[in-house]
N, C-alpha and C positions, 0 to 999 in steps of 0.2 A: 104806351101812349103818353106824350108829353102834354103839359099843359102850355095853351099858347102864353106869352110872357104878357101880350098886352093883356087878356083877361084876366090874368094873373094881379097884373099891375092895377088893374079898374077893382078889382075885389079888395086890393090893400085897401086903395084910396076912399073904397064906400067904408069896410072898415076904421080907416083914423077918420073919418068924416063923423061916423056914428059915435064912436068913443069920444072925440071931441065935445061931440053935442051932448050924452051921457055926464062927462064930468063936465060940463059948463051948467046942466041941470042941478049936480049935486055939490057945485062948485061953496056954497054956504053951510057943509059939512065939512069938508075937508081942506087944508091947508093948500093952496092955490103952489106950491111948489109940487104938487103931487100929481096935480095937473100938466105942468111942464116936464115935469121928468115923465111921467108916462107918455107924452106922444111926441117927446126927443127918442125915444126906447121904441119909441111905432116906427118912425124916421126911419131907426138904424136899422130895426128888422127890414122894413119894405126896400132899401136900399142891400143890405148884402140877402134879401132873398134871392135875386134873377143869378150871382155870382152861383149860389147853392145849389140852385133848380138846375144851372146848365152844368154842375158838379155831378150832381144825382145822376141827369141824365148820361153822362160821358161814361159813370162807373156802370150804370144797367146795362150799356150799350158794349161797354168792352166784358162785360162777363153777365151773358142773359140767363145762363144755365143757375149760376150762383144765385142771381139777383133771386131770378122765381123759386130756388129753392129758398128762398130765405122768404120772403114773401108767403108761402105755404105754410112754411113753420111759425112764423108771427098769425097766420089765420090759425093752424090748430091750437094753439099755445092759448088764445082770445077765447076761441071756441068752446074751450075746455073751462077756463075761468069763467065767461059768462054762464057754463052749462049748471056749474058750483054755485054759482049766486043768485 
């Protein structure tokens, strides 16, 4: 199941919205270049994520048998480490 790109896109944008508003709160602790370089860094992810996403999807889609075996072995592999913790 793919996720659609425009709510994709609406989850970035509420994400850098929040984190904006986060360091503009704590913006008199921390050096105001830290501010900028983190949501240049938001920028770059929300801009090369939809390239990824239709990445991902293209690789599921040409090998589904692989995909969900891998898929399986990342849930027992979880499964097992949380069972430990």
């Amino acid at each position: 199941m793919a996720m659609d790109p425009a709510l994709l896109s609406k989850e970035l944008d509420a994400l850098t919205r929040e984190l904006s508003r986060l360091l503009g709160d704590g913006a008199g602790h921390q050096p105001a270049s830290n501010g900028s370089s983190a949501a240049a860094a938001i920028d770059a992810l929300s801009a090369g994520l939809s390239k990824t996403d239709v990445q991902i999807e293209r690789l599921i889609r040409d090998r589904p048998v692989t995909a969900t075996l891998a898929a399986f072995a990342c849930g027992m592999v979880l499964g097992l480490v949380l069972r430990r913790s």
